[in-house]
C-alpha distance (Angstrom), angle and dihedral (degrees) to the residues before:
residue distance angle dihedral
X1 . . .
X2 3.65 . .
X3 3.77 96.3 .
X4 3.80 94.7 42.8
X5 4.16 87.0 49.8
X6 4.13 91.3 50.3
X7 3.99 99.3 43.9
X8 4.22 79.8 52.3
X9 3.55 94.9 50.3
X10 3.97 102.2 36.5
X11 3.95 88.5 55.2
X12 3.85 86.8 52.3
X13 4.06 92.6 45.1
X14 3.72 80.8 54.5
X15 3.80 89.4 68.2
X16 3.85 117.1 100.2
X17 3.62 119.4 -96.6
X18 3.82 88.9 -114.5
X19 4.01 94.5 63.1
X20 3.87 91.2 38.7
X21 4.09 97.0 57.0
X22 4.51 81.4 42.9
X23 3.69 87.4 51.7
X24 4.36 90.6 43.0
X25 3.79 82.7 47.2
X26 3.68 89.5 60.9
X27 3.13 101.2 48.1
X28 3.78 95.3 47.7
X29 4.14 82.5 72.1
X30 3.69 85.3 50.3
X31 3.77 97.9 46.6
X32 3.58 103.0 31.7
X33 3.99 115.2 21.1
X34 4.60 90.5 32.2
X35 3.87 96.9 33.5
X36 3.87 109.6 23.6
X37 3.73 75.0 -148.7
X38 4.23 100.0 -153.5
X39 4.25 87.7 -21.3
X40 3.95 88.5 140.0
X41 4.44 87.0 52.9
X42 3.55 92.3 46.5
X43 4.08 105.3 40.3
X44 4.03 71.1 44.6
X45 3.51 93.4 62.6
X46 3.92 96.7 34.8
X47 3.77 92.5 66.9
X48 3.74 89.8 49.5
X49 3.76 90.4 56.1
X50 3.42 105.9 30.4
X51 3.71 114.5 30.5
X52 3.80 94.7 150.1
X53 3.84 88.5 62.7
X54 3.50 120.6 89.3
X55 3.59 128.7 -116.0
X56 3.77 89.0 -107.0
X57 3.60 93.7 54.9
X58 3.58 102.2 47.3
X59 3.63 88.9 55.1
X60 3.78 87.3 60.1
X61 3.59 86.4 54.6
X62 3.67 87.0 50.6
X63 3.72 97.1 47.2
X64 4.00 92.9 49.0
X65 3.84 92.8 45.2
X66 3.83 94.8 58.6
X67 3.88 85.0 49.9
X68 3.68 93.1 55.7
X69 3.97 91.7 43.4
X70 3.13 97.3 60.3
X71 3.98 96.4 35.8
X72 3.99 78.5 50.2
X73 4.35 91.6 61.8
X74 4.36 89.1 42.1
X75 3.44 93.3 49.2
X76 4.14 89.8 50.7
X77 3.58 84.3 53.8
X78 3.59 97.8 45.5
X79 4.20 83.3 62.7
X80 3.85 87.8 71.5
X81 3.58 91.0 81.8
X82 4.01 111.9 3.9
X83 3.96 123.1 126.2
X84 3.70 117.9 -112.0
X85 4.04 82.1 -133.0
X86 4.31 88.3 58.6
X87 3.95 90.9 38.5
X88 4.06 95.2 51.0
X89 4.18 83.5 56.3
X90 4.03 85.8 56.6
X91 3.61 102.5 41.1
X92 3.71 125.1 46.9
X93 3.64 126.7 -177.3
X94 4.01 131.2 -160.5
X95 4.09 79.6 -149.9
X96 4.15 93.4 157.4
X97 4.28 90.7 98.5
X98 3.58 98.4 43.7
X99 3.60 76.9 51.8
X100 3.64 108.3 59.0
X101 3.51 90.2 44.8
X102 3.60 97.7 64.3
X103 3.84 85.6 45.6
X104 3.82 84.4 63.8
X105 3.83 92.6 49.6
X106 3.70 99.6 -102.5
X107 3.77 131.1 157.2
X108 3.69 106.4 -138.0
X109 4.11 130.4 -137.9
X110 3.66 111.0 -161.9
X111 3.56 113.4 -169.4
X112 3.74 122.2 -179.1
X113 3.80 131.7 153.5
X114 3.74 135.4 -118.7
X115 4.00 101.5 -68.2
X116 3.49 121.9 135.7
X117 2.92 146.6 -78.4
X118 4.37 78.2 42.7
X119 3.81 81.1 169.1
X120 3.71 105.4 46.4
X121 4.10 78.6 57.6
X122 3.39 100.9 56.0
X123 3.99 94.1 44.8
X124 4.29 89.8 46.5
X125 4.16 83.0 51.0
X126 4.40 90.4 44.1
X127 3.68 86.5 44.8
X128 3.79 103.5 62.7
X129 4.15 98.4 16.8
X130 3.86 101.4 130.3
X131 3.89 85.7 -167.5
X132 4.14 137.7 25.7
X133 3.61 112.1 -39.2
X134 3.87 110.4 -164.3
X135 3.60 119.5 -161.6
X136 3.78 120.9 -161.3
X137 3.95 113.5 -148.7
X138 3.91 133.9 159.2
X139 3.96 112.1 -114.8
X140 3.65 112.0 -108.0
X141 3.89 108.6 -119.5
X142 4.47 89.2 -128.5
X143 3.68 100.8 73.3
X144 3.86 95.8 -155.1
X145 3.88 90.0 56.4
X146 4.10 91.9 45.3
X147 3.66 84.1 53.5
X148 3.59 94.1 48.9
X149 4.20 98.1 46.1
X150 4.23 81.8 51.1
X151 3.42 85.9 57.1
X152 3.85 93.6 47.6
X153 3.73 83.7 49.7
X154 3.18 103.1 49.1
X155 3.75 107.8 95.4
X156 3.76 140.0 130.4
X157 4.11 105.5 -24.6
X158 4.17 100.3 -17.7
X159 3.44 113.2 133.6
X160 3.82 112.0 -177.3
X161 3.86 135.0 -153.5
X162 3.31 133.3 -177.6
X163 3.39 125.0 -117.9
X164 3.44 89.5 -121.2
X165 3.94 96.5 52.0
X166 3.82 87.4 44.8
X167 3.35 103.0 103.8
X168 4.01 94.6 48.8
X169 3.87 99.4 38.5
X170 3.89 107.6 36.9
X171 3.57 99.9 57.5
X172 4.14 84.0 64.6
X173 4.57 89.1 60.5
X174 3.63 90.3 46.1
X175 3.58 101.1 67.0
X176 3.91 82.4 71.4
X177 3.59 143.6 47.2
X178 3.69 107.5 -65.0
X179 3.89 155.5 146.6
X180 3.72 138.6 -137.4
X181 3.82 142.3 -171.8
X182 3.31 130.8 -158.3
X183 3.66 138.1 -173.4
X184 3.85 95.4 -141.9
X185 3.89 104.1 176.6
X186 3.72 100.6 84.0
X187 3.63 129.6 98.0
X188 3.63 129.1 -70.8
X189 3.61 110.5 -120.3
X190 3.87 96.4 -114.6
X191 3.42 122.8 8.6
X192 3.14 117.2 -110.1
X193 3.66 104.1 44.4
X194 4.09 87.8 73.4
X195 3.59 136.3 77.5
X196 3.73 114.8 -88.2
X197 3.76 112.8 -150.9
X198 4.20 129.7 140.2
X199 3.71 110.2 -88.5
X200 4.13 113.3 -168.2
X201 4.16 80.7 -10.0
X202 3.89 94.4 -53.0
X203 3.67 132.0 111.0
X204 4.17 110.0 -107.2
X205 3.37 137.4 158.3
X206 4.05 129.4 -126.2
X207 3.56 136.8 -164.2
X208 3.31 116.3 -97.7
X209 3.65 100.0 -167.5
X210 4.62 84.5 95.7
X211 3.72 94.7 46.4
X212 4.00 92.3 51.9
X213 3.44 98.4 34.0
X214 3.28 102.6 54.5
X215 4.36 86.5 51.8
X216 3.44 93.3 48.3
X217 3.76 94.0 51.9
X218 3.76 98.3 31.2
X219 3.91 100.9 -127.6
X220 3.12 128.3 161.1
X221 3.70 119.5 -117.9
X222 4.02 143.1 -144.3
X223 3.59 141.0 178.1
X224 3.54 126.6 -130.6
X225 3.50 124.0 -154.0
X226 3.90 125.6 -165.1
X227 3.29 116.5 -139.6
X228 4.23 122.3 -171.5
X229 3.67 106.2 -140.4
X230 4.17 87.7 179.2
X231 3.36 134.1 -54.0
X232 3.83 118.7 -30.0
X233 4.10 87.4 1.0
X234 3.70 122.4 107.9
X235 3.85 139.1 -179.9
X236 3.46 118.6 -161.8
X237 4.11 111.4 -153.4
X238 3.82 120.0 -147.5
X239 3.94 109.6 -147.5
X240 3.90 111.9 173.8
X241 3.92 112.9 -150.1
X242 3.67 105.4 177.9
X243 3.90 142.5 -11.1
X244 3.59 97.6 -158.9
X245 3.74 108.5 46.2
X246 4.00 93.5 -176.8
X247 3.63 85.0 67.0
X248 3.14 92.5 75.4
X249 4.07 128.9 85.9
X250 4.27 116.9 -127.6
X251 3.44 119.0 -68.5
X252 4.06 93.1 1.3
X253 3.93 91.6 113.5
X254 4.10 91.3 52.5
X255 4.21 83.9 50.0
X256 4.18 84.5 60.8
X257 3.73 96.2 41.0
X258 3.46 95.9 48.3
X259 4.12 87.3 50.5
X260 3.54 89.5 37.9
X261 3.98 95.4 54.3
X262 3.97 102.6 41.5
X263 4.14 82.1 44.7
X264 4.00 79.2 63.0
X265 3.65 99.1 39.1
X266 3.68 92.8 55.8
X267 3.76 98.5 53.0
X268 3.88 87.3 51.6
X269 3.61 112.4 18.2
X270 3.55 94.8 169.4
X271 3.78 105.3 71.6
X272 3.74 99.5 58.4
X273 3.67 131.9 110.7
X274 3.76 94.8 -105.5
X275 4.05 87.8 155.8
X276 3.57 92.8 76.4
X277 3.70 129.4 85.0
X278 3.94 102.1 -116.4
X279 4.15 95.0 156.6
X280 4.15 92.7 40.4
X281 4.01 89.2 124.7
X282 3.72 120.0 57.8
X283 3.89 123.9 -146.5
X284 3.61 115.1 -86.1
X285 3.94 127.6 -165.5
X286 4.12 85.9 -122.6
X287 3.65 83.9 66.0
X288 3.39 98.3 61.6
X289 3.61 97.4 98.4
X290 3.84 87.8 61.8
X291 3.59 92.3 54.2
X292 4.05 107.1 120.2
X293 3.62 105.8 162.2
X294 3.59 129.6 117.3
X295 3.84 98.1 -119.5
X296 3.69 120.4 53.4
X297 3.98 132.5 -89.5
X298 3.32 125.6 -90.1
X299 4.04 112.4 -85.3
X300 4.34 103.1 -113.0
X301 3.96 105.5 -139.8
């Protein structure tokens, strides 16, 4: 099955870029004006974030984010077969602090949230990595299509685990110089073993697998922001946080990278994730002992 669904999609990444983004466009009216796929989640999600905006502009927002989601999944497939020469004119890279940082011999954190194009980043970051770079992903449930977004990901010095295997596997990269990036925004698995903290003014919870591991190992960390310069071109900004991640008190790092990533979701809306369910769990009282943020819990009636 695998072999039969990559000889499909390599002849279609072989398509110019110009017939891909006409076939994305179609499908936008298929996805978005046929389906409404997920419209109630992400209008949903819009007036959590934005409820200055008006109704009218959120469904902008909404309109241009199901154009980038589905350019997002063309693009990954247009990695199957594109040059390094064509891909370095799409993806740019401020790579100069990641890089004095490893000349210091530092293990690197990079967290970054879920803006597209997710996989453009990770290929910029494989491309230039002088050492390990260890991408984090959840294990699609199809094998045949996990075994074909490895092999998308599988470029220059990327080595990826499963979040599942993470626990077994990673422990063996960090007895060595190496980096990391995470997509830290999404849900916790339960709960109540998160952080809680207001995100865009609402109660959600975060991992806090980044914010611990990076103390416990003594990384340093930086945050990468995505930044669509038009369609199909990407810049990728380097923002260092902190060389010494032990320096830092619990939860303090999640505080910046929640800041840090609705800072970049305001100046471009659009190229979130809005599809997914970040606000699914509502505050509970039990949680207040997970509560890290500055300003106090909400008050249970």
């Amino acid at each position: 099955m695998y072999y039969i669904l990559y000889a499909i999609l390599y002849s279609f990444s072989l398509l110019p870029f110009f017939i891909l983004y006409a076939i994305s466009d179609f499908f936008y009216v298929i996805l978005y004006k046929l389906f409404g796929y997920r419209k109630a989640v992400v209008m949903g999600n819009l007036d959590i974030a934005f409820p200055e905006k008006t109704a009218a502009e959120k469904e902008i927002i909404a309109r241009k984010f199901y154009r980038n989601l589905i350019d997002t999944f063309i693009e990954s497939i247009k990695l199957l077969s594109i040059s390094d020469t064509e891909f370095k004119k799409r993806a740019t890279i401020n790579f100069e602090p990641i890089q004095e940082l490893l000349a210091k011999g530092k293990s690197i954190q990079l967290h970054s949230g879920h803006q597209m194009n997710w996989e453009y980043g990770h290929w910029v970051l494989a491309m230039y990595m002088p050492v390990p770079w260890l991408g984090v992903y959840m294990r699609i449930n199809n094998k045949a299509v996990d075994k074909l977004f490895i092999k998308i990901r599988d470029k220059g010095s990327a080595l990826m685990i499963a979040v599942q295997d993470f626990k077994n596997r990673a422990h063996h990269s960090f007895r060595s110089q190496y980096t990391m990036g995470l997509i830290a925004d999404q849900n916790p698995g339960l709960p109540g073993s998160g952080y809680w903290l207001n995100f865009f003014g609402k109660p959600a919870p975060f991992v806090a697998g980044p914010d611990k591991g990076a103390r416990r190992n003594n990384t340093a960390v930086v945050f990468i922001k995505f930044v669509k310069l038009k369609r199909g071109y990407y810049h990728f900004q380097v923002e260092p946080v902190v060389e010494n991640a032990n320096e830092l008190t619990d939860g303090a790092l999640t505080l910046k990278y929640r800041d840090f990533l609705e800072k970049a979701i305001r100046e471009q809306p659009e190229i979130y994730l809005w599809s997914h369910r970040r606000w699914k769990w509502p505050y509970r009282e039990d949680f207040k002992n997970r509560w890290i943020d500055v300003t106090p819990p909400p008050v249970q009636v």
